[in-house]
N, C-alpha and C positions, 0 to 999 in steps of 0.2 A: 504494500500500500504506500504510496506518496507520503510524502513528506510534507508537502507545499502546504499552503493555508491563504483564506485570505484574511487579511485584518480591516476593519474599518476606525478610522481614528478621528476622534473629535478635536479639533483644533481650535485655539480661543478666537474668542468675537472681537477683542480687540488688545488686550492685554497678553504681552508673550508670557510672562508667570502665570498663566493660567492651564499654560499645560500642562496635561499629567507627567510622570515621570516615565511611565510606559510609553506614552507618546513618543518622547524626548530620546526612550531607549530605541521604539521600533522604525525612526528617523535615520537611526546610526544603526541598524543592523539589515531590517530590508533588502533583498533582492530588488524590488522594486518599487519606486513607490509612483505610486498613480496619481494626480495629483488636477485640481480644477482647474489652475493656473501656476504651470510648473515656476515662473517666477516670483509669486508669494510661496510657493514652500519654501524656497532656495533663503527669503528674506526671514522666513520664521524660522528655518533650521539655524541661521545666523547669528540672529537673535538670543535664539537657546542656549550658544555656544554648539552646536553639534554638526559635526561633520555628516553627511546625509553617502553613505555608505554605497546602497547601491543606485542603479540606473532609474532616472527621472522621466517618466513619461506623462505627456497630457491626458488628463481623461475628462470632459463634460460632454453638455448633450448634444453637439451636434458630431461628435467622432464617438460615444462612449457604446455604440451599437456595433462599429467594426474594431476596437478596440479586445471586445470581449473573445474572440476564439484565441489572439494571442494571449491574452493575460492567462486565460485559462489553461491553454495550454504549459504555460511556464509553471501554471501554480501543480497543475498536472505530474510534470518535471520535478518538484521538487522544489520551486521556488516561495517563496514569503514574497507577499504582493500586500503594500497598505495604501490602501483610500484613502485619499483629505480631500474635505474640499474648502473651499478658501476662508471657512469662519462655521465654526458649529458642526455639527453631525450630519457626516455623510448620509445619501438620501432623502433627506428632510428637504424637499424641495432642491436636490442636489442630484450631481450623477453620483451611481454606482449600482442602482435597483436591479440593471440587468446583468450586472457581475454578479451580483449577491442569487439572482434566481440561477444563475448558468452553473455556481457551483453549488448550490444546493442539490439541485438536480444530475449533479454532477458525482456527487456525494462527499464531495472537499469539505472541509471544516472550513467552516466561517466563525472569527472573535471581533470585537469590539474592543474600543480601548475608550468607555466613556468618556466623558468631558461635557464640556460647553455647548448650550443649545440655544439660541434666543428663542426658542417656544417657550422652554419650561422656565428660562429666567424672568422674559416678562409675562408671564403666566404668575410665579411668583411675588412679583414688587407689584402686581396689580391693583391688591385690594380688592379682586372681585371672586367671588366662588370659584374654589380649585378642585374641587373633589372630583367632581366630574366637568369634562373639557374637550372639543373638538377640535383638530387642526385643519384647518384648509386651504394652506398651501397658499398661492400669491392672488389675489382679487385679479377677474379677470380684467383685461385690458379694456376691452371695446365697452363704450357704456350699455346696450342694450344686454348684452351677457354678463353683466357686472350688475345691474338694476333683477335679471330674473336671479340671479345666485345670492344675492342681497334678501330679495322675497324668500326664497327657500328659509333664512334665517328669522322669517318672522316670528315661526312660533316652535324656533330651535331652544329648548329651556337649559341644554346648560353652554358654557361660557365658550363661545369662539377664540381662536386665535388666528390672524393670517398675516403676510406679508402685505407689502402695498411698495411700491416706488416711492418716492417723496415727489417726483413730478405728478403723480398722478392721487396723491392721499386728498388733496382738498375736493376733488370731484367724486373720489370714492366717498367723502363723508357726508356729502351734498346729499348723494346720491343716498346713502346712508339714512339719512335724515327724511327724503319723501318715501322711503320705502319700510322704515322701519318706527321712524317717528323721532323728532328732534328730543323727546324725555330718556331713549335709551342711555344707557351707563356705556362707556368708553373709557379706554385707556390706550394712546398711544406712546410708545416705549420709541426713542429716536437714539441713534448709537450708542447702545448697548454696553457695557463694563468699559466706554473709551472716556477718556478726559472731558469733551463734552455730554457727556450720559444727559439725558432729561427723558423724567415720565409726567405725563402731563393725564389729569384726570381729570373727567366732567362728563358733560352730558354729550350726544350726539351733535347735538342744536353748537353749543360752547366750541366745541374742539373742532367745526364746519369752520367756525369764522374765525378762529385761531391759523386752519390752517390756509386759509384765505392770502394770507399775505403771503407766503412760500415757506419751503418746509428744504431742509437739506438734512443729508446723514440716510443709515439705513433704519428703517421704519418698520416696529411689529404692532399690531395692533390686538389688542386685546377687547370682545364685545361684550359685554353682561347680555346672559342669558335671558329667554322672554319670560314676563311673568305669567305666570299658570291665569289662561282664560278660562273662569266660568262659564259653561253651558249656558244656552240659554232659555231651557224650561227651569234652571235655579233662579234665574233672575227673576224669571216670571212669575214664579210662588212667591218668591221674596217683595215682589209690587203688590202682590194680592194680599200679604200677609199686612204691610205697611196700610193697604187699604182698608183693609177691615179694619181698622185702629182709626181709620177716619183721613188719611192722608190721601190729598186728589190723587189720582192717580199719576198726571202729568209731572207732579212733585215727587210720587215715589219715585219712576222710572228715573228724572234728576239724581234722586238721594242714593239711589242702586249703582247706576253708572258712575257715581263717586268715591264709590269705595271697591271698586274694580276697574281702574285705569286700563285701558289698552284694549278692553273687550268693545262690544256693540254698542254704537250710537243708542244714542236715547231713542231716536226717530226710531229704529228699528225696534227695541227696547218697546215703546210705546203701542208700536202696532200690532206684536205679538200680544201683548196685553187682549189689545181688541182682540184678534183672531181666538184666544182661547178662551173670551166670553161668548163666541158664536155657538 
């Protein structure tokens, strides 16, 4: 049986001490190491002090498809082969997904060499619900598929996380804000563990005209999850219940849809009322 392996290594988001020390070792011992942009490893292996041992090749996504019969085959051979990709954990919106499947399938041992994510860090500094959390990768580009994937989130209840551009975060939040409502909770995280770090927290509505003026740095955004809607034959007991106590009805459906933000207009509210007096 082969020897080879692959490794995947998480590289810091902005701080070179934030490497692991396994990192730092599998730098200096590798066969090969695969790399997003072979000229940031060269500057992070520098950084580290460590001499980067063996042969440096490119891998992202517009080569990381023909890339994989040879790495495979080296790891096949007997070779150590580690992914980085240029800040955080490989595959998280990064190449390396179709190495990782070619040797699974392949039956090579795959490791990891933990580290640095900006998922789970500004997941972390967010102040918003972590227990349960979705990643979604980078908001699409074009506004019409950025507006429907934005809806999808409307009544997603636990906490988003995605990337965004800084040229394109003030239309995403825009955009943000007619589809999901300017009250939602927001957290955007702008360069990450670097000397200018800033997490800025507020609502949808707030963090729109924030970023209105221009936005620079790499950008995570963290969304609070929807709040859980009432049904709406609860609502409709709950006017009838208010009514029979003597309150208009026009007043209950008011007083109902105020303590349930984000569900059914009153107008609709209102008309169900009628309908189940028919």
């Amino acid at each position: 049986m082969s020897d080879g392996r692959l490794l995947l290594g998480a590289t810091p988001l902005g701080r070179p001490d934030d490497a692991s020390p396994r990192l730092v070792a599998a730098l200096g011992t590798a066969d090969v190491v695969a790399a997003e942009d072979t000229r940031r490893v060269r500057t992070l292996a520098k950084a580290l002090g460590v001499q980067i041992g063996g042969r440096v090749v490119s891998l992202f996504d517009a080569n990381e498809a023909a890339r994989v019969p040879t790495l495979l085959a080296e790891i096949e051979a007997g070779a150590t082969v580690l992914v980085v990709s240029d800040a955080g954990m490989p595959l998280i919106s990064d190449p390396g997904y179709r190495l990782v499947v070619a040797c699974a399938e392949a039956g090579l041992p795959v490791s990891c060499l933990p580290g640095p994510s900006a998922v789970t860090t500004a997941l972390a500094v967010s102040g918003l619900a972590s227990e349960r959390f979705c990643f979604e990768g980078f908001a699409p580009r074009r506004q019409a598929a950025r507006r429907a994937w934005l809806a999808s989130l409307a009544d997603e209840r636990r906490t988003a996380v995605f990337f965004e551009s800084p040229r394109r975060l003030a239309e995403c939040l825009r955009d943000a804000v007619d589809e999901l409502g300017g009250d939602r909770r927001v957290v955007v995280c702008r360069e990450l563990t670097k000397t200018h770090e800033e997490v800025l927290r507020g609502t949808l509505a707030e963090l729109a005209e924030w970023a209105a003026g221009g936005v620079l740095g790499e950008i995570t955004v963290v969304l609070a999850g929807a709040t859980p809607r009432a049904d709406l034959p609860t609502l409709v007991a709950e006017v009838h219940r208010l009514a029979a106590e003597g309150v208009r009805v026009k007043d209950a459906c008011a007083q109902v849809i105020s303590t349930v933000p984000g569900t059914v207009s009153r107008r609709e509210l209102y008309d169900a009322v009628l309908r189940s007096r028919e």
